[in-house]
C-alpha positions as CSV (number, residue, x, y, z in Angstrom):
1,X,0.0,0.0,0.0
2,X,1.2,3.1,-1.0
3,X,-1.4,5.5,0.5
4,X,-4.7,5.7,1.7
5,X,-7.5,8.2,2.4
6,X,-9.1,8.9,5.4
7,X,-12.4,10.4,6.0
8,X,-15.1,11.5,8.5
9,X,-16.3,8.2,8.9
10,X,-12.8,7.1,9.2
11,X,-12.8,9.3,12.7
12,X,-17.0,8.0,13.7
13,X,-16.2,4.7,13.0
14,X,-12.6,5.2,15.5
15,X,-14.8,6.7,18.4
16,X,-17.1,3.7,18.1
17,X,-19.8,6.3,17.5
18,X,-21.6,3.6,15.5
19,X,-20.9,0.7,17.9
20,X,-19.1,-2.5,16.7
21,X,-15.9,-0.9,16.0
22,X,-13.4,-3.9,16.9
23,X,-9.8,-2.6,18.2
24,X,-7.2,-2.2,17.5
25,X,-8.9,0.1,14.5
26,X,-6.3,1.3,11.4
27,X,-8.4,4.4,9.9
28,X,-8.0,4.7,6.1
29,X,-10.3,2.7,3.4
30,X,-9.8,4.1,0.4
31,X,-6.6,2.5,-0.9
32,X,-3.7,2.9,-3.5
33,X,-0.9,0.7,-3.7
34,X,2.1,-1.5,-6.4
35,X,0.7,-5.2,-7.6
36,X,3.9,-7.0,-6.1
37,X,2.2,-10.2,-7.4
38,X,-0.5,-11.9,-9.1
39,X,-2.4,-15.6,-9.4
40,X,-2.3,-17.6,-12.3
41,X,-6.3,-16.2,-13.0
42,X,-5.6,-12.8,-12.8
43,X,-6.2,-11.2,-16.4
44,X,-6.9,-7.3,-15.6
45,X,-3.8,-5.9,-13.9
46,X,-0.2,-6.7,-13.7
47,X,2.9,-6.8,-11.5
48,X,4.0,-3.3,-11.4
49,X,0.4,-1.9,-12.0
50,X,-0.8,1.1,-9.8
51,X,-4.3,0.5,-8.4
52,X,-7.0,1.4,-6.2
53,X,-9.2,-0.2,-3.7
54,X,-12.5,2.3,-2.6
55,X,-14.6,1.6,0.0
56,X,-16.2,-2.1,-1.2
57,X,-14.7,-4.6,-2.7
58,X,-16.7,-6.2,-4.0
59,X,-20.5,-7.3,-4.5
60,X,-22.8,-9.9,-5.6
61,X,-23.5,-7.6,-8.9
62,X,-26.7,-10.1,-9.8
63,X,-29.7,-8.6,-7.3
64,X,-31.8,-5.7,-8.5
65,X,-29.6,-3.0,-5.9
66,X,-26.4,-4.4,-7.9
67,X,-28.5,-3.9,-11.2
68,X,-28.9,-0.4,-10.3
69,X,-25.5,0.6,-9.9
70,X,-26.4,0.9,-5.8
71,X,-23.9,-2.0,-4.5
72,X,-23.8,-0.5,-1.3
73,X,-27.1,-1.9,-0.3
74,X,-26.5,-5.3,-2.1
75,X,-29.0,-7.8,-0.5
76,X,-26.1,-10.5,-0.7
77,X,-23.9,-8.3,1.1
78,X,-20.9,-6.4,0.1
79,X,-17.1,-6.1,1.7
80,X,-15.9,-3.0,3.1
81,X,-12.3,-2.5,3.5
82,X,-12.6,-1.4,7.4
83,X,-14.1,-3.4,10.1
């Protein structure tokens, strides 16, 4: 990782202000970092390649939120890439 963002909720989600925050806590979730390696599947990016990681990571991209282009509320769930 090369460098990451941090935001308000960054700080919220550090004071617990929404409960559940599980400690130790590492603010910073939107990501930019080197590919330093790949597996043999990998087809999109290479070793070397700058890229970028927001605040999901991925989704189920098949229910009708996903359809919308609203992966946030994905009925299948999503990843976030804090806590």
């Amino acid at each position: 990782m090369l460098y990451c963002g941090v935001c308000h909720s960054d700080l919220h989600a550090g004071a617990n202000d929404w409960g559940g925050c599980v400690y130790p806590f590492v603010g910073g979730h939107e990501l930019l970092g080197r590919v330093v390696e790949i597996g043999e599947g990998v087809t999109k990016v290479r070793v070397g390649d700058v890229v970028g990681v927001g605040c999901m990571v991925d989704s189920c991209l098949n229910c009708d939120y996903c359809h919308q282009d609203e992966e946030q509320y994905c009925v299948n769930g999503n990843t976030g890439t804090w806590n």
